[in-house]
N, CA, C and O atoms as a CHARMM CRD file, in Angstrom:
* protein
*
  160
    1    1 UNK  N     92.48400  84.14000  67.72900 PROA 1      0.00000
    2    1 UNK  CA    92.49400  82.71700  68.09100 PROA 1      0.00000
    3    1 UNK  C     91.14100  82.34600  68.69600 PROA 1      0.00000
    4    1 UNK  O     91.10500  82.26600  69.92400 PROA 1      0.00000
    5    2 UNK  N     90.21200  82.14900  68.12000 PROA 2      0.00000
    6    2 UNK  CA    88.92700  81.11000  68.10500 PROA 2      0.00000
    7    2 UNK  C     88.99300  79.72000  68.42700 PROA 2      0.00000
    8    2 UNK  O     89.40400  78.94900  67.56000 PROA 2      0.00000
    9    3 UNK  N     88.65900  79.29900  69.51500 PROA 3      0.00000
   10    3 UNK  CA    88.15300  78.03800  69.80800 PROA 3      0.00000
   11    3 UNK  C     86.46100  77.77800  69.97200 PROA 3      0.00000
   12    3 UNK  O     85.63300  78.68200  70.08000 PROA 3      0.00000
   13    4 UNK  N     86.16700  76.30500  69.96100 PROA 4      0.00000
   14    4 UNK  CA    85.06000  76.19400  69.84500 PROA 4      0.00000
   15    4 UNK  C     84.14500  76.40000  71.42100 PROA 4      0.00000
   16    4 UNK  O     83.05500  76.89300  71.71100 PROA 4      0.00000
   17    5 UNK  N     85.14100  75.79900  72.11600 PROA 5      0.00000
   18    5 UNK  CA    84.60400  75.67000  73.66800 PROA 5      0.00000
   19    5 UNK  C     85.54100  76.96200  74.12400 PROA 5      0.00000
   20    5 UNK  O     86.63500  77.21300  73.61800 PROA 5      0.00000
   21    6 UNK  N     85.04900  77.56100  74.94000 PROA 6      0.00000
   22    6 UNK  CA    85.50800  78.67900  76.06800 PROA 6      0.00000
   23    6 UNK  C     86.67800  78.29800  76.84000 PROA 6      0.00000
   24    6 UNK  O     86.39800  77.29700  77.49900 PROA 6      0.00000
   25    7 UNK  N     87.77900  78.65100  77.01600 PROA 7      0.00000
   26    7 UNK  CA    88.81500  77.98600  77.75100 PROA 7      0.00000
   27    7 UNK  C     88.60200  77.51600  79.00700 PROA 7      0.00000
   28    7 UNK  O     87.66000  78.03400  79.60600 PROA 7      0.00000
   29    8 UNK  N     89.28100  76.59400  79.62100 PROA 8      0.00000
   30    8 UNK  CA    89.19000  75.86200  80.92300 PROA 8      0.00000
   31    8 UNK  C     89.11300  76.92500  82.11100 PROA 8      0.00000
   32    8 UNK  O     89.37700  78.06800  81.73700 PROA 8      0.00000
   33    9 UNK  N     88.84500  76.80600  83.28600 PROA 9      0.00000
   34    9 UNK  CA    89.04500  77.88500  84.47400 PROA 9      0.00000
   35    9 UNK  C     90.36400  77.93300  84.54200 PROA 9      0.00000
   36    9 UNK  O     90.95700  79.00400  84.67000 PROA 9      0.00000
   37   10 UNK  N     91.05200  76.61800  84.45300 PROA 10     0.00000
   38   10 UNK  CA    93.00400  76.44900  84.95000 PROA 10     0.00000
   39   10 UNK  C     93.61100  77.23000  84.47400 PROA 10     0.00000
   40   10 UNK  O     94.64000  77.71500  84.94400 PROA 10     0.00000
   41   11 UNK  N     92.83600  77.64400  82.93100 PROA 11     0.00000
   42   11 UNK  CA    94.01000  78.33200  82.11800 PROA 11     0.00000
   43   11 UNK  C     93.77900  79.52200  82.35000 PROA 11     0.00000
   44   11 UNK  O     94.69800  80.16500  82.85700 PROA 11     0.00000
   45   12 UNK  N     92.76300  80.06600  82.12300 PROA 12     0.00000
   46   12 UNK  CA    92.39000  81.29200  83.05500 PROA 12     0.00000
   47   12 UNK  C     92.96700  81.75100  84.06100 PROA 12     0.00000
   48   12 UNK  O     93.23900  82.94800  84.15400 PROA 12     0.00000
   49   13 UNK  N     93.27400  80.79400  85.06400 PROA 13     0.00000
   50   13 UNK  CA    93.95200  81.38000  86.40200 PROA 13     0.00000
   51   13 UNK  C     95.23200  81.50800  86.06600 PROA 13     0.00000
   52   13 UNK  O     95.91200  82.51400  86.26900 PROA 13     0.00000
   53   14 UNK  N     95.66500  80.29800  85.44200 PROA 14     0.00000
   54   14 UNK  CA    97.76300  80.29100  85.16800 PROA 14     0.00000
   55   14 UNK  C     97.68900  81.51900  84.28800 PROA 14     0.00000
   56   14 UNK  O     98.84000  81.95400  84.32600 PROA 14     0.00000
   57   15 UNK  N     97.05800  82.22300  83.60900 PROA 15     0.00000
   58   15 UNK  CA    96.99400  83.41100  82.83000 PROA 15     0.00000
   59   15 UNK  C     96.87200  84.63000  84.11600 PROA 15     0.00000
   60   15 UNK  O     97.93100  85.23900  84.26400 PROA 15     0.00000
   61   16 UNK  N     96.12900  84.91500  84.73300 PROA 16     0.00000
   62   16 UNK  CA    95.91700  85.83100  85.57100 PROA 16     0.00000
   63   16 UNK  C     96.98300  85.33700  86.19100 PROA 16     0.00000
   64   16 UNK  O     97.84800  85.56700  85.34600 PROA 16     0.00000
   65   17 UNK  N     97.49800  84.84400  87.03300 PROA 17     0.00000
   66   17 UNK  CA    98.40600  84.39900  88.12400 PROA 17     0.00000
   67   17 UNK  C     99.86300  84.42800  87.09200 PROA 17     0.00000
   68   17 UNK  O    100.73900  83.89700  87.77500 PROA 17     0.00000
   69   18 UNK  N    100.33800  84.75600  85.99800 PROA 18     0.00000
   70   18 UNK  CA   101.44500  85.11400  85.32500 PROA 18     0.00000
   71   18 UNK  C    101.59900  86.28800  85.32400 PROA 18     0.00000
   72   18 UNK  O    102.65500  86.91000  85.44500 PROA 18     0.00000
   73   19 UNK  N     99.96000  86.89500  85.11000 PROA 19     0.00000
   74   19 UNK  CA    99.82700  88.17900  84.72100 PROA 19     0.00000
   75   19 UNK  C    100.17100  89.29200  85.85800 PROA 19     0.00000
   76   19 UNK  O    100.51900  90.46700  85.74000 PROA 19     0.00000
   77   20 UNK  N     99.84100  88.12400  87.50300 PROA 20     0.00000
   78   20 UNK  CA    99.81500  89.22800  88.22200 PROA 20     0.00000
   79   20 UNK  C    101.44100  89.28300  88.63500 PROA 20     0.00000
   80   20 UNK  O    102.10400  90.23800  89.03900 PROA 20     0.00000
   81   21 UNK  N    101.90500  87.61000  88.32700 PROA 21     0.00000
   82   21 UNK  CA   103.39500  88.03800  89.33900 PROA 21     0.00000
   83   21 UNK  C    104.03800  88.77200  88.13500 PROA 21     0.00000
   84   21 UNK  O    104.91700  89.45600  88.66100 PROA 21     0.00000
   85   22 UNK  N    104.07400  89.03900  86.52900 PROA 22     0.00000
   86   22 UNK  CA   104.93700  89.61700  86.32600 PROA 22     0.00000
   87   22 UNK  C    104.83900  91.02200  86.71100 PROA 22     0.00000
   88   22 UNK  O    105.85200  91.70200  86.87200 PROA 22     0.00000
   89   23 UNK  N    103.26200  91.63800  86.91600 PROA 23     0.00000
   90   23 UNK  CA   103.29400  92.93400  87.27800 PROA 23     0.00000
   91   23 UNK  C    103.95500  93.49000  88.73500 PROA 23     0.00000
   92   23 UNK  O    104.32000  94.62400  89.04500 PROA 23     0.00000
   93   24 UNK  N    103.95800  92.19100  89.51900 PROA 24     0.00000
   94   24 UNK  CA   104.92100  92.28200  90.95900 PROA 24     0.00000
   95   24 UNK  C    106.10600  92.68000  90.77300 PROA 24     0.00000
   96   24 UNK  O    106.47000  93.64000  91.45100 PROA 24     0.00000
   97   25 UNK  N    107.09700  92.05000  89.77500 PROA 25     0.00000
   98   25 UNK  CA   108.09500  91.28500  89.40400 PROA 25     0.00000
   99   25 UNK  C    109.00500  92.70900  88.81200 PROA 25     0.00000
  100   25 UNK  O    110.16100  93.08700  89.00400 PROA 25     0.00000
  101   26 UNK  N    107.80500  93.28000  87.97500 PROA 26     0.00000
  102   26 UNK  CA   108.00700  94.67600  87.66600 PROA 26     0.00000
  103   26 UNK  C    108.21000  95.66200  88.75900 PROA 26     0.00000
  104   26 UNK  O    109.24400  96.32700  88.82200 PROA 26     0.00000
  105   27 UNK  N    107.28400  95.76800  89.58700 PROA 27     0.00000
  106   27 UNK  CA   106.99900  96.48200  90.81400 PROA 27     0.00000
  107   27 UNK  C    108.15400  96.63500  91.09800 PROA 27     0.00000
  108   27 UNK  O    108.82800  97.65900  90.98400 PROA 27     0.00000
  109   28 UNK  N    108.48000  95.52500  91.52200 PROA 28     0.00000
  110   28 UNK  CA   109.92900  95.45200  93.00700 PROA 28     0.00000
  111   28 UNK  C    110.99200  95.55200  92.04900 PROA 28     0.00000
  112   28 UNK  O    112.06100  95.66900  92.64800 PROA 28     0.00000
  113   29 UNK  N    111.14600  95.55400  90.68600 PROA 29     0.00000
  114   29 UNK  CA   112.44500  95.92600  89.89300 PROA 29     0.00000
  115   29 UNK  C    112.11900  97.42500  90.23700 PROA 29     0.00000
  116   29 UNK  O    112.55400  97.94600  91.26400 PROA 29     0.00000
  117   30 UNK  N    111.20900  98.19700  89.18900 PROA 30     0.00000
  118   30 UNK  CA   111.18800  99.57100  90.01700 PROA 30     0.00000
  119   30 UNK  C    111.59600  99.97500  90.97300 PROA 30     0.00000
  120   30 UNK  O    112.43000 100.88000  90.94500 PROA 30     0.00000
  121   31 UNK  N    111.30400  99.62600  91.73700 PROA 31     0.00000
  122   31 UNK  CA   111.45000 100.10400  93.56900 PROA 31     0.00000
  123   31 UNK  C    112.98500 100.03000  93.60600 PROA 31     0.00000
  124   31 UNK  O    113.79500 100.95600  93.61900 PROA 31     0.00000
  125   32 UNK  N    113.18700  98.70000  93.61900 PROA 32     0.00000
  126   32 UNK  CA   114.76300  98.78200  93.30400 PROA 32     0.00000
  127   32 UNK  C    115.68600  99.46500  92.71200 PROA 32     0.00000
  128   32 UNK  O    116.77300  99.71100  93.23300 PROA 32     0.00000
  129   33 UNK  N    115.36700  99.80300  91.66500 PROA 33     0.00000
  130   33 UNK  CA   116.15100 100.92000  90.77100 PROA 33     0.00000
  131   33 UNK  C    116.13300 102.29800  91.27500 PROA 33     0.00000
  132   33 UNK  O    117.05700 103.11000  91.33800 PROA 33     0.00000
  133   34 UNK  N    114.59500 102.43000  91.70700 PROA 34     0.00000
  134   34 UNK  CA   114.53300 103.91700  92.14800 PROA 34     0.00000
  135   34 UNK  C    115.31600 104.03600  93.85900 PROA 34     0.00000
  136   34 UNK  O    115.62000 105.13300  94.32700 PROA 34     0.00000
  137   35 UNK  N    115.49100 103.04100  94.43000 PROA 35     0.00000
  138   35 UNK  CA   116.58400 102.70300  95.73100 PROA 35     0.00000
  139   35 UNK  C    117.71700 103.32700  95.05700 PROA 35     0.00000
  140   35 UNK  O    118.22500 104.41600  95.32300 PROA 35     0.00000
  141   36 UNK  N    118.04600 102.50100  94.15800 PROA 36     0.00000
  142   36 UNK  CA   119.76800 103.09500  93.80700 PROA 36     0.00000
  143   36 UNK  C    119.42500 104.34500  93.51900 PROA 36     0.00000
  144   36 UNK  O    119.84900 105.10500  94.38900 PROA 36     0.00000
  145   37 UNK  N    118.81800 104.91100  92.64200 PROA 37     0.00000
  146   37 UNK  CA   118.97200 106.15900  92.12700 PROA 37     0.00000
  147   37 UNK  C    119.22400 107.32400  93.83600 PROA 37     0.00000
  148   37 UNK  O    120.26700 107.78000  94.30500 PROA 37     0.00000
  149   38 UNK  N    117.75900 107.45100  94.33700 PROA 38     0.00000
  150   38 UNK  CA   117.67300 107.81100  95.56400 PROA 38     0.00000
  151   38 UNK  C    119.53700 108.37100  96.36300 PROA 38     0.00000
  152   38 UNK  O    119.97900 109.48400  96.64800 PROA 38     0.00000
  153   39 UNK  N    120.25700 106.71300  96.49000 PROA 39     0.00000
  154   39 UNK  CA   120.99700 106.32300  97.21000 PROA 39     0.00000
  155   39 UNK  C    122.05800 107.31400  96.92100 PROA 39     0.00000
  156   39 UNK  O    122.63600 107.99200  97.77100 PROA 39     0.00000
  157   40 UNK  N    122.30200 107.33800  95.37000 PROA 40     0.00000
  158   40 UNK  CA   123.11000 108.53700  94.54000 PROA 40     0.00000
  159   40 UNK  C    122.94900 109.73100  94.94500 PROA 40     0.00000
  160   40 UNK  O    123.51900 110.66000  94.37300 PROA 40     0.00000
């Protein structure tokens, strides 16, 4: 996907800032799971 102009900064950030909460989002599911397991 080629555009002519370089993308905006906004989109850039809403890209990074998706990117980072889903890697959070992931995180704390992990953690969580490995709680239950642990708990077993």
């Amino acid at each position: 996907m080629q555009s002519r102009h370089p993308s905006p900064l906004y989109v850039r950030l809403l890209w990074m800032a998706a990117i980072w909460a889903g890697s959070v989002i992931a995180l704390l599911a992990v953690a969580g799971l490995l709680r239950l397991v642990m708990r077993q």
